[in-house]
C-alpha positions as CSV (number, residue, x, y, z in Angstrom):
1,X,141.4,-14.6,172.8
2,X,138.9,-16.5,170.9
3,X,139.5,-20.6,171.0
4,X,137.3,-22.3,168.8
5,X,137.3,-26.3,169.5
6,X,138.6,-26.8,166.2
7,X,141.2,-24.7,167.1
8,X,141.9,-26.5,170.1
9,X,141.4,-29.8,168.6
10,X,144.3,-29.2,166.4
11,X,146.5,-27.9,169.8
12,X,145.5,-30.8,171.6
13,X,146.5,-33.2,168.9
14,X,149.9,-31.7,168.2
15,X,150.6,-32.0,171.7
16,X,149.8,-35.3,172.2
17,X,151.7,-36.2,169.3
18,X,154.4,-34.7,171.2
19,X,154.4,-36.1,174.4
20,X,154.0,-39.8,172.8
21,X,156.7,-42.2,173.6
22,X,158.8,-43.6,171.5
23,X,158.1,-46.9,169.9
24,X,160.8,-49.4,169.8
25,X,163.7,-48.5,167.4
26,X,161.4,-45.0,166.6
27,X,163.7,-42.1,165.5
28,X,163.9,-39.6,168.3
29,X,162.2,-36.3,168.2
30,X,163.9,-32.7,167.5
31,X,164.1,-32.0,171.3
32,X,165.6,-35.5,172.1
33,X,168.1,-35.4,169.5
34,X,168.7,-31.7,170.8
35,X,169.7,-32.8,174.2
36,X,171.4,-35.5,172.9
37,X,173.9,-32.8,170.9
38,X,173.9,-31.0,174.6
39,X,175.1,-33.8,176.1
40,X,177.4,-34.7,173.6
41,X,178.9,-31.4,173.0
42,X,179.5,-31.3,177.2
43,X,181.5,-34.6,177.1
44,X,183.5,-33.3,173.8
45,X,184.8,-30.4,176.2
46,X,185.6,-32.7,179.0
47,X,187.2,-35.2,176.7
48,X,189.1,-32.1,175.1
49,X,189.6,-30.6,178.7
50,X,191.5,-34.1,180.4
51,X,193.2,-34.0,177.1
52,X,194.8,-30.1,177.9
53,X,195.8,-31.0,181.4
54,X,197.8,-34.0,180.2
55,X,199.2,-32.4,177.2
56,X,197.7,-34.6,174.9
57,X,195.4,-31.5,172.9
58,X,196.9,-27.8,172.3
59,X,195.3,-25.1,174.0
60,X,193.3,-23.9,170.6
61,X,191.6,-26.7,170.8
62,X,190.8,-26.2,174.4
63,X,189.7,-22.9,173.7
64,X,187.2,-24.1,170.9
65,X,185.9,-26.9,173.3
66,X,185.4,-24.2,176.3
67,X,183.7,-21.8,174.1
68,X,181.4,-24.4,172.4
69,X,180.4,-25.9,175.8
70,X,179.5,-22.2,177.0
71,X,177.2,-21.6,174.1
72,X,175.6,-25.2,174.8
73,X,175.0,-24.4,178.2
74,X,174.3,-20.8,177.9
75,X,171.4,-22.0,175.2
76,X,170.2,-24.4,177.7
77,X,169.2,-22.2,180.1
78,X,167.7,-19.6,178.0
79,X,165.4,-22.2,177.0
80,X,164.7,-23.2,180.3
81,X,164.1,-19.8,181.1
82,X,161.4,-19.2,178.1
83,X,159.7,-23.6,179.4
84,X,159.6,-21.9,183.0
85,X,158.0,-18.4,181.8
86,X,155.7,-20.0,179.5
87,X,154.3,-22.2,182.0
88,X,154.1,-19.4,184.6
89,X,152.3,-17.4,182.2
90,X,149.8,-20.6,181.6
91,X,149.3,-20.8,185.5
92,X,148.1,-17.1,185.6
93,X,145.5,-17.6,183.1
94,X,142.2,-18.1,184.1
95,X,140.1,-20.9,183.3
């Protein structure tokens, strides 16, 4: 694999564009509002969840909320899984 420092430049740059932090008030990046939606769809199924036990949502609903907080979680860690192989697979390259 060729790298030309051009090449690299332009990596380095989006990177670091990146792994900037927010200013203050600065709209959040695709990955922040991403876990945000995580996070939020987890305490929708909780909310919904209390809700069921105390008969205050009808099990459809429950359903819905347990399945959409599987697919949230399930998505999480198949992401994790591809951050943790790609970094494995950057620790086995040689510099």
């Amino acid at each position: 694999m060729d790298i030309t420092p051009t090449l690299a430049s332009q990596g380095y740059e989006k990177a670091r564009v990146a792994a900037a932090p927010l200013a203050e008030g600065g709209n959040p990046s695709g990955a922040v509002r991403w876990i945000e939606s995580f996070a939020e769809t987890l305490e929708n199924g909780e909310a919904t969840a209390r809700a069921a036990m105390t008969g205050g949502a009808d099990p459809h609903a429950l359903v819905q909320a347990l399945a959409s907080t599987q697919m949230a979680v399930e998505t999480v860690t198949t992401v994790r899984d591809k951050v943790v192989e790609a970094y494995q697979e950057l620790m086995r390259m040689a510099v």
